[in-house]
N, C-alpha and C positions, 0 to 999 in steps of 0.2 A: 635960248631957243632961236635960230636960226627964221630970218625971213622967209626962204625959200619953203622947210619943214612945217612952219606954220601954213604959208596957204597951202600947201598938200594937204592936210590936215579940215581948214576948211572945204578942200575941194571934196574930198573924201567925205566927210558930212553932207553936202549938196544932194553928191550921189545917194549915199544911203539912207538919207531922209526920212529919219527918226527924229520927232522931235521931243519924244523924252530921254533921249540918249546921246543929240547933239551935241551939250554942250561938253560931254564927257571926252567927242570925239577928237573934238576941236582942240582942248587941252592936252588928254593923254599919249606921249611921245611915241609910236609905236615902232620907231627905229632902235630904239632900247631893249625891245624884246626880241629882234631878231640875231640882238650878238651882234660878233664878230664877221659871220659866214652861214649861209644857205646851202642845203645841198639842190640841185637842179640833176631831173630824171633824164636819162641819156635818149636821145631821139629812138622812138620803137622796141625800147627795153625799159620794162618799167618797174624793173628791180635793180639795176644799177643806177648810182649816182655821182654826178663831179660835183664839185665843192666850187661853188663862187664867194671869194672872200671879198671882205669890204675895200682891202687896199689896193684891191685889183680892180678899183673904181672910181669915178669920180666920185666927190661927195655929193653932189646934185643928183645923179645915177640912182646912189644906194635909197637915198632919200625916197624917189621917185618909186624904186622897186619897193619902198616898205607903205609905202600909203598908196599902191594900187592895189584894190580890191583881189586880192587872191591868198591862195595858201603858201605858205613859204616851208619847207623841210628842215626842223628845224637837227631832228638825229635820227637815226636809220640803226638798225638792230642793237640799239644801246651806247652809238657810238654818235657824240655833239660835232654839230659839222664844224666848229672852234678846236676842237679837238682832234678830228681828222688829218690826215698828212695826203689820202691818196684818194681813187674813185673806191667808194664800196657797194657792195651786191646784198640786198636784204632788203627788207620792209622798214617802211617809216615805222618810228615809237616816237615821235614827239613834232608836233607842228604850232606853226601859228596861224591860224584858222583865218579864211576866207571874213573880215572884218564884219563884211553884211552878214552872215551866218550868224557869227560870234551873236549882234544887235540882235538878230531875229530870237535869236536861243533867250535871251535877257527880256524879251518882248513877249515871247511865249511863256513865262514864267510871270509874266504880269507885275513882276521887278517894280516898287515904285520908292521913291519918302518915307521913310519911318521904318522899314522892313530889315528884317535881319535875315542876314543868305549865308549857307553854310556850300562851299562850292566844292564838288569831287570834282578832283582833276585839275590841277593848278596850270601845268603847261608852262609857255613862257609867262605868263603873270600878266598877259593885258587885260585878259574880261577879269580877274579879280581888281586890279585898276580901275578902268571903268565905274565898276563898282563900288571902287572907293570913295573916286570924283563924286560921284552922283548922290549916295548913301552915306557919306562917310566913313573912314578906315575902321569905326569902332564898331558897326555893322556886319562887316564882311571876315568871314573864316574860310579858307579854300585849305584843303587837302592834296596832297600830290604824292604818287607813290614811290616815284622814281627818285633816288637821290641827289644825283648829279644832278635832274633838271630842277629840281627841286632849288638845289641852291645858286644856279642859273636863275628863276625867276626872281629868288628873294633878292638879288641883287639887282634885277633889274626893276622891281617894284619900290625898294627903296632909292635906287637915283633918280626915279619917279616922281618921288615925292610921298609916298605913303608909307604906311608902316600897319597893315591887317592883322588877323592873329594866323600867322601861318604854321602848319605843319607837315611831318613827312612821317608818312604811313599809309596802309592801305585804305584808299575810300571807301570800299566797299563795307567796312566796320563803321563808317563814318566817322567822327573826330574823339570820339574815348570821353565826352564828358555827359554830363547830366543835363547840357541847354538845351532848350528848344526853340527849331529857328522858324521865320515866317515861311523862308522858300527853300526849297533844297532842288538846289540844280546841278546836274552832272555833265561835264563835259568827253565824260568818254560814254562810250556804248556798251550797253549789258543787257544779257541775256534775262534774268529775273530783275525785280525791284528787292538790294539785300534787306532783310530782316531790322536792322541796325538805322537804315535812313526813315523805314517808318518812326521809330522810338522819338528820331530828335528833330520831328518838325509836330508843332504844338496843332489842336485842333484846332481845322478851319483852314489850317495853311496849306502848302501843296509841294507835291514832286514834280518836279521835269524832268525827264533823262530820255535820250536818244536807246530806243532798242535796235536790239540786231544779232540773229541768230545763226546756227551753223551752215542756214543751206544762203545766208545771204541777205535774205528778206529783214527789212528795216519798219520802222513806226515810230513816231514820236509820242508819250508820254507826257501826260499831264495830268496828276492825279491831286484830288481835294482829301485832306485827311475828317477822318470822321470822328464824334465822342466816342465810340468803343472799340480808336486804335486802329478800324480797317480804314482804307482806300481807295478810291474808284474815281473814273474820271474817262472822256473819249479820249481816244488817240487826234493829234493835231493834224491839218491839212496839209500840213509842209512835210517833207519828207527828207527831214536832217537828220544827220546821225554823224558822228567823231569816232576815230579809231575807239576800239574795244577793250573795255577792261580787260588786262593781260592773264587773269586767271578764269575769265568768260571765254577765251579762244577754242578752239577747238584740235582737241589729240592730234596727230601726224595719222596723217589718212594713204593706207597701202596703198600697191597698184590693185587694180580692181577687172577682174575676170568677166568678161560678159558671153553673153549668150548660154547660160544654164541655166535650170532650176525647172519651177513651173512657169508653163507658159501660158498665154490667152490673149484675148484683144485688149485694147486699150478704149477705155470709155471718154477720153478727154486726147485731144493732141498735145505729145509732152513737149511741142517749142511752145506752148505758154511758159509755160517754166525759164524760156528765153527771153522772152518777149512782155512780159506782162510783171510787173515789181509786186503788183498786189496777190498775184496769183502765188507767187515761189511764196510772199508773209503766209498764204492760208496754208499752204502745204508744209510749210515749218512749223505749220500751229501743230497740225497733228502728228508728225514727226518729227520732236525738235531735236534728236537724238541724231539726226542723219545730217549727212554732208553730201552736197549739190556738185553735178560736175558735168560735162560733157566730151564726149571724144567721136568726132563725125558728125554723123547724124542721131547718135546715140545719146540717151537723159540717163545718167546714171546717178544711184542712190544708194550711200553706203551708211549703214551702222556698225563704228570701229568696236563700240563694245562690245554690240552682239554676235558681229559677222552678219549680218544679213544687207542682203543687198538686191537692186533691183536693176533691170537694163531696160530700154527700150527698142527695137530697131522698126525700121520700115516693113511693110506685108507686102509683097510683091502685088499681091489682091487689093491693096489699098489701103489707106490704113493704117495702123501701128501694135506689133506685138509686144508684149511686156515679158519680163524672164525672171521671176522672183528664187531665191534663198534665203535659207534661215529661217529663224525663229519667229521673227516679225515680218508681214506682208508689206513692206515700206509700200508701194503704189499704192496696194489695195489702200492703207487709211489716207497718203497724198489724195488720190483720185477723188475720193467720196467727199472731201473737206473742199478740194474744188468746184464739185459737183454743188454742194449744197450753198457754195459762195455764188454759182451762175445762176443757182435757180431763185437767189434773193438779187439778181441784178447785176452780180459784179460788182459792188459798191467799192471806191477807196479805202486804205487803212482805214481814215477818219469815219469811216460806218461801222467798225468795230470799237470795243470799250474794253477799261481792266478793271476788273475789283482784286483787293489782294487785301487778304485774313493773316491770320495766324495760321491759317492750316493749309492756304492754295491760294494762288494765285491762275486765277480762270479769267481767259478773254474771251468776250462773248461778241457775239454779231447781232447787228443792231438794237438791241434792249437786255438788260442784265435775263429777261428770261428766254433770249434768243441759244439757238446754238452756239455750245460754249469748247473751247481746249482750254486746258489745262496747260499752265508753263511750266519748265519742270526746274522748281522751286524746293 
């Protein structure tokens, strides 16, 4: 271990100032997770990326870019920036998360001594590290779906210094065996809680997992499991969320036709929908089916399955007209689920709560017998 990489490492602790997670931070190398190479998003395009490799730097450089608090890119449409030759065009699939993030995520799960954590979403392998330092390696199981990264992390977990029980499959089945863990924490983002992560966390214990639906709208999870199998818990005040599990994404969404259908006034102004994080969460409660977009001054709302869609434009008289098709009135149930969130305040996610059965998964606003949607589970 290098003098220089250690105090970064201190310094970096300072900063995030966790003191049940300190001493993990202080120890665990996190220049080992980032590889070889980073991709870096091109000025004003934020779907292409160049590749900054490590020998096109000083060693003090890399050092310094790996224990400052940010997120690094680690592969972009399936392709490891170690492995890239040239700039590529596409969406990140694999990072190494903002460090304070990472700690909050392990802090909201209430992570401590004696606990066993079963983690979706391996990544490059430093919060399963972490987790190792602090808990011990015979504590910690992470899941990861992707291959390649998959055996990216293992290797950088074991130069580490640990050895957890890793595997490669989809998290969303959680790990294929019969344990049951204290904490089950996800590091990607999903749309429902699967069926499979209730099974293997024991009564008493709890879920954490970042949601995040197709119009956008985000909440954090944290649920206590109960003796007969269901779960319930508020959503958290932070508002984290990590890429999405890759079979939670949503269909390829057409060009989208506006100005038809039926028309009328608009009971809400749709740049909430721009403007407001909690307002797009309520409207995705009630349509989680549809995908968010805008083109002008227009809110548009499509459902790929159904064909139904919804526009907004300006009233010359003031105002805002809506232009619904299909089968589903997308505004109509957006609007109402808005409506009924203003007329209780407006509260944050953190005012709404999940319970999830065997038969539905229902968020309700402010008390399990408040108004509730349904996730579509």
């Amino acid at each position: 271990m290098s003098e220089v990489a250690a105090k970064l490492r201190l310094a970096m602790a300072d900063q995030i100032g966790s003191p049940g997670w300190r001493r993990a931070l202080e120890v665990v190398p996190r220049e080992l997770f980032l590889g070889d190479a980073v991709y870096l998003a091109e000025e004003g395009r934020a779907d292409r990326w160049n590749l900054l490799r490590r020998t096109e730097m000083e060693e003090d450089g890399w050092l310094a870019l790996a224990y400052t608090d940010a997120t690094w890119v680690t592969q972009v449409e399936g392709v490891l920036a170690e492995d890239a030759t040239d700039v590529i065009v596409g969406q990140p699939s694999s990072s190494s998360t903002f460090p304070s993030l990472v700690v909050l995520m392990l802090e909201a799960a209430q992570i401590s001594e004696g606990d066993t954590v079963l983690e979706i979403g391996t990544g490059t392998g430093y919060s399963t590290s972490l987790m190792c330092e602090r808990l011990g390696q015979e504590a910690v199981t992470s899941v990861e779906y992707d291959p390649e990264v998959a055996v990216r992390a293992r290797k950088a977990i074991t130069e580490a210094g640990y050895t957890p029980t890793l595997a490669v499959q989809d998290g969303l089945f959680g790990y294929g065996s019969d344990d049951e863990y204290d904490r089950l924490i996800a590091t990607c983002s999903v749309r429902t809680i699967p069926a499979a992560w209730m099974r293997q966390v024991r009564s008493g214990g709890t879920i954490t997992a970042p949601m995040w639906g197709w119009m956008g709208g985000v909440a954090f999870a944290h649920l206590t499991l109960a003796d007969d199998g269901s779960a319930s818990g508020r959503f958290l005040k932070d508002d984290l969320y990590f890429m999405t599990a890759r079979s939670h994404l949503p269909p390829p969404r057409p060009p989208v036709t506006t100005g038809f259908g039926e028309a009328r006034r608009c009971r809400i102004d749709p740049s909430i929908l721009r403007g407001d994080d909690t307002a797009v969460w309520i409207a995705q409660l009630a349509i989680p089916q549809a995908q968010l977009s805008w083109s002008g001054e227009s809110t548009l709302l499509l459902d790929v399955g159904t064909g139904s869609r919804a526009d907004t434009a300006p009233d010359p008289a003031g105002g805002w007209t809506v232009y619904q098709h299909g089968p589903i009135k997308l505004w109509d149930k957006a609007e109402e689920a808005v409506l009924i969130w203003q007329e209780a305040g407006s509260p944050h996610q953190s005012g709404f709560g999940l319970t999830v059965t065997r038969e539905r998964q229902r968020v309700w606003l402010g008390d399990p017998a408040g108004p509730s949607w349904d996730l579509p589970a």
